[in-house]
N, C-alpha and C positions, 0 to 999 in steps of 0.2 A: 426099674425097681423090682428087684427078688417078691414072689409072692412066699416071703415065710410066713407063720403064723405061730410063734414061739412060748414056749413056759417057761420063765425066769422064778429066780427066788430072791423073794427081798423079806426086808422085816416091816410087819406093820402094828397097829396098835389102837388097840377096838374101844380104848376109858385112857383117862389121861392117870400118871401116877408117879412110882418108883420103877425104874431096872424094868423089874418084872414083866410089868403090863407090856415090854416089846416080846411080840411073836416072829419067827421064821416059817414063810410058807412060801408054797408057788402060786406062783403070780401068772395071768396069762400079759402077754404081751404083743397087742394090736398092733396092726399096719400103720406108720406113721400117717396122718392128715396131711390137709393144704396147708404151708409153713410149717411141718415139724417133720424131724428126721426120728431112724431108733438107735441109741447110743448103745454100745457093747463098753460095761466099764472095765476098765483096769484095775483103777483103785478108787476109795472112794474116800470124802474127808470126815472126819471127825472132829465136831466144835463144840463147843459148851453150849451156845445157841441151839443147839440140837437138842437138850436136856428142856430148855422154856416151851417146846413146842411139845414136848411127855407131860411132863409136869399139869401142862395147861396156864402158865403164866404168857404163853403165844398162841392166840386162836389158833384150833385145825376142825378144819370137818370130819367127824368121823364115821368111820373107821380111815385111817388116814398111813400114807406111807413115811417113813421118817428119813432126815438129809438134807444137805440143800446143795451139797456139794458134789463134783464127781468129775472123773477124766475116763475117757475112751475112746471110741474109734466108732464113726458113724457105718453103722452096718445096711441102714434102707433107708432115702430119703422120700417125700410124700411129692404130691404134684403141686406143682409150679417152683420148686425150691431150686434157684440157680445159685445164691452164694455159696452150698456146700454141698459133699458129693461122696458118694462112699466111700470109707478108704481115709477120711480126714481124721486128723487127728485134732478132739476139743476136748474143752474143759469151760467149766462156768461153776456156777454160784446164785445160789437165789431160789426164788416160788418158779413152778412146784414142789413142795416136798414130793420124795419118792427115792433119794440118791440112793438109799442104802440098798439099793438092787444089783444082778446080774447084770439086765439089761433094762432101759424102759425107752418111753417116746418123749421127744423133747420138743419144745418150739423154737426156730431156729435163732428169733430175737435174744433167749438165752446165752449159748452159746461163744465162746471166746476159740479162736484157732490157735494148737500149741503148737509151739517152733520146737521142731526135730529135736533140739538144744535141752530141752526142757522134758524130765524123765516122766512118767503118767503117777507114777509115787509121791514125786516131788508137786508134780500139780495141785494134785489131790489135799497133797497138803498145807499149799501155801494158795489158793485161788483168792478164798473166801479172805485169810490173815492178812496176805499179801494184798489185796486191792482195800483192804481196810488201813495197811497203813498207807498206802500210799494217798490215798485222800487224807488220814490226819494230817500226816506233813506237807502233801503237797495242794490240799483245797481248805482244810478248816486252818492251816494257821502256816499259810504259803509266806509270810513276812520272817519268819525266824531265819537269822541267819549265822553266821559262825562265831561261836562264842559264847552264843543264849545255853540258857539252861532250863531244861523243861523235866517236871515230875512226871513218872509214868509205873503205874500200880502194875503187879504181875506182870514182871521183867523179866522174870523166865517162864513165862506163857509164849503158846504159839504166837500171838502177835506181838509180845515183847520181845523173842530174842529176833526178828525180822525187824522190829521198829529199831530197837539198839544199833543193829550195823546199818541201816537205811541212814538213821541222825549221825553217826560216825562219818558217813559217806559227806555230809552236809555240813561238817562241822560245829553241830550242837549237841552239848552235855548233856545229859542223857541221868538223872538222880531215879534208881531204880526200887522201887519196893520188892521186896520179897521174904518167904516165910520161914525161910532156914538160910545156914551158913551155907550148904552146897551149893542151892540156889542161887547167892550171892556169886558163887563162885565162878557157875554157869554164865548167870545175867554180867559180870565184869571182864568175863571168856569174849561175851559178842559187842561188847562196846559201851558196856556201863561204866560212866566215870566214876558213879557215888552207888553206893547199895546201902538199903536201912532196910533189918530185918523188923520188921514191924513188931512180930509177936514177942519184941523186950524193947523196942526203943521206939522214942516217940515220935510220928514219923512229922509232923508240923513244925517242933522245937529241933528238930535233925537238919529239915530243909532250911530253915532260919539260920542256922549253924555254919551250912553250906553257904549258904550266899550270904553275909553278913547282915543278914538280918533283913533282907530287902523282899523275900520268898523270890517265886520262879512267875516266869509270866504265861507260863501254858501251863495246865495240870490232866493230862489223857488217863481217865478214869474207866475202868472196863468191870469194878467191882461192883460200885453202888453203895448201896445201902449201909454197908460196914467203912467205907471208906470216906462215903461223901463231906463230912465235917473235916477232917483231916487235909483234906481235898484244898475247902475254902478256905480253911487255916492256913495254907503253903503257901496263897497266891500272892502278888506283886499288887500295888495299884493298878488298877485296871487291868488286871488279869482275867486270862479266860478257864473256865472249867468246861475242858473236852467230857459228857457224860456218856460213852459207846458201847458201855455192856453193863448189867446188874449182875454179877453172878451170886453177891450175898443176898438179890433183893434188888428192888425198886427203890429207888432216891427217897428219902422225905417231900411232905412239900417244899415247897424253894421259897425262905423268906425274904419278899423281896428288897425288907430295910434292911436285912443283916447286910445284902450284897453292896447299898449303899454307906451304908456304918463301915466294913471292913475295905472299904476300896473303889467303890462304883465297877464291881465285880460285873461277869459277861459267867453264863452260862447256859452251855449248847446240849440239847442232846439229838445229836445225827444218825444215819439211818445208814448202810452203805449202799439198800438199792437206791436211794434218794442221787445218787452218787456213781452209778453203774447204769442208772436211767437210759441217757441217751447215749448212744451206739458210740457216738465220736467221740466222747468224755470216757466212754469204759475201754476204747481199744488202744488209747493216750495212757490210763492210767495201767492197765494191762500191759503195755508194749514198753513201758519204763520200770517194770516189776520184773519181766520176764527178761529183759536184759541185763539188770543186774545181775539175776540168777544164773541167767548161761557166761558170764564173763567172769564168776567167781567171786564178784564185789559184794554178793550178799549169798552168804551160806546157807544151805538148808537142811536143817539135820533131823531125821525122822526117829524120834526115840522112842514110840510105842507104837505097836502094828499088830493089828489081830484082823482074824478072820468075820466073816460079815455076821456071821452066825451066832458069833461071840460079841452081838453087840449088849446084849446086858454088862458082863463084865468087863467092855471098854465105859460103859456108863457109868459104874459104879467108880473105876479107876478116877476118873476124870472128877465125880464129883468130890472125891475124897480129896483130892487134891496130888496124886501122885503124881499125876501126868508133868512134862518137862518138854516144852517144847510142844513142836508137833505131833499129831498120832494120824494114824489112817486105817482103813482098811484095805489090802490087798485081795485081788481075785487071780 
């Protein structure tokens, strides 16, 4: 192992808030420990989840580093570490924060290895989207199968236009939300059968519409709080409501007689570390993501990309709602 002893620059953030409260400074960057390597990023990801951890709707201790995501090239591994070795190329997702760095130390359990296949941009920006859809479709609601028709809020979000061609792959319909007609336009690009632009049509009496009235038997919700009645309104008897992100906000409470008045309704809200836990469940659902991708079966289109430095106004973009698709940061 190289004795460096390195100064990286990342962003961190000393009070939780808006944009603002993120700082660019140097960072020093220690010798990796027993079980951690020091990753040298590429690029690094950009998610909406990143905004709950500012804000303070996601605990962090502060002063705290921001991220959770990242791809690069392990530069010094610590001792005893035999599964990885300098020179590798990974990628992962998850605690600790600190992604939005140069370089930092990781612990190897983190860690996913990228196949040559798979570009350090593209990782960066499908790690965290990409292992989240693949547990919706292939762990929270593995019985759908060709023909079904499932709602799915922010269709042209980074995990919607990835979820759309994934369900296409699998032959289920795929009824998209979204907030304009371009949108529409985009999300029915990567595999949307149905698009309802929410902000003029109503998006419960649409899905009714769609299926003659019967609703959809999965409903993958990644809004919350503006969405969640909409949600329980679309579903089928015995339907499930996927709840995997708030970006409007936190759910209401959950009445539990509505669920049995409208249906003897099911709803979940999952975690994706709960899901990337153990080693052999993340390198299963990793190694079926990352194949589609290098075969060309699921496309990855990188629409927004800034510099690390410019993470204020990648935050602002994102919470506005500009964003399309995937963003990252490049180094």
């Amino acid at each position: 192992m190289r004795e460096t002893h390195t100064v990286a620059k990342a962003i961190r953030f000393y009070e939780t808030g808006g944009p603002d409260v993120l700082t660019w400074e140097a960072v020093e960057v220690g010798q990796p420990g027993p079980g951690e390597v020091r990753v040298s990023h590429r690029a690094v990801g950009l998610n909406f989840a990143d905004t709950y951890f500012r804000t303070g709707l996601y605990p962090a201790q502060l002063p705290a580093g921001m991220g959770v995501e990242g791809a690069g090239v392990i530069e010094a591994v610590g001792p005893g570490v035999i599964d990885f070795a300098e020179g590798d190329r990974v990628t992962y997702t998850g605690s600790p924060l600190g992604a939005y760095s140069t370089e930092r130390v990781m612990p190897t359990a983190s860690l996913i290895r990228l196949p040559d296949a798979i570009p350090f941009d593209v990782a960066a920006a499908t790690t965290m989207r990409g292992l989240t859809t693949s547990y919706l479709l292939r762990r929270i609601a593995p019985n759908l199968k060709a023909g079904d028709t499932v709602l799915l809020h922010a269709a042209a979000g980074g995990v919607g236009l990835i979820f759309t061609q994934w369900a296409r792959l699998l032959g289920v319909n795929v009824i998209g939300t979204v907030s304009t007609d371009a949108k529409a336009d985009v999300a029915k690009a990567h595999g949307c059968t149905h698009t309802i632009v929410y902000t003029r049509e109503n998006v419960a009496e649409r899905v009714r519409e769609l299926t003659d009235g019967a609703g959809v038997p999965v409903v993958f919700d990644s809004i919350g709080k503006t969405t969640f009645q909409s949600s329980i309104d679309s579903l089928a008897r015995r339907g499930l409501l996927v709840c995997f992100g708030t970006a409007s906000g936190a759910v209401p409470p959950i009445n539990a007689m509505e669920l049995a008045m409208k249906g003897s309704l099911y709803v979940t809200r999952p975690a994706l570390a709960d899901y990337i836990a153990d080693p052999a469940e993340r390198a299963e659902l990793a190694g079926e993501l990352h194949d589609h991708i290098a075969s060309g079966r699921i496309d990855i289109e990188i629409n927004q990309r800034y510099s690390l430095d410019d993470a204020v106004q990648a935050h602002i973009d994102l919470e506005s709602g500009k964003s399309v698709g995937c963003s990252v940061f490049t180094l």
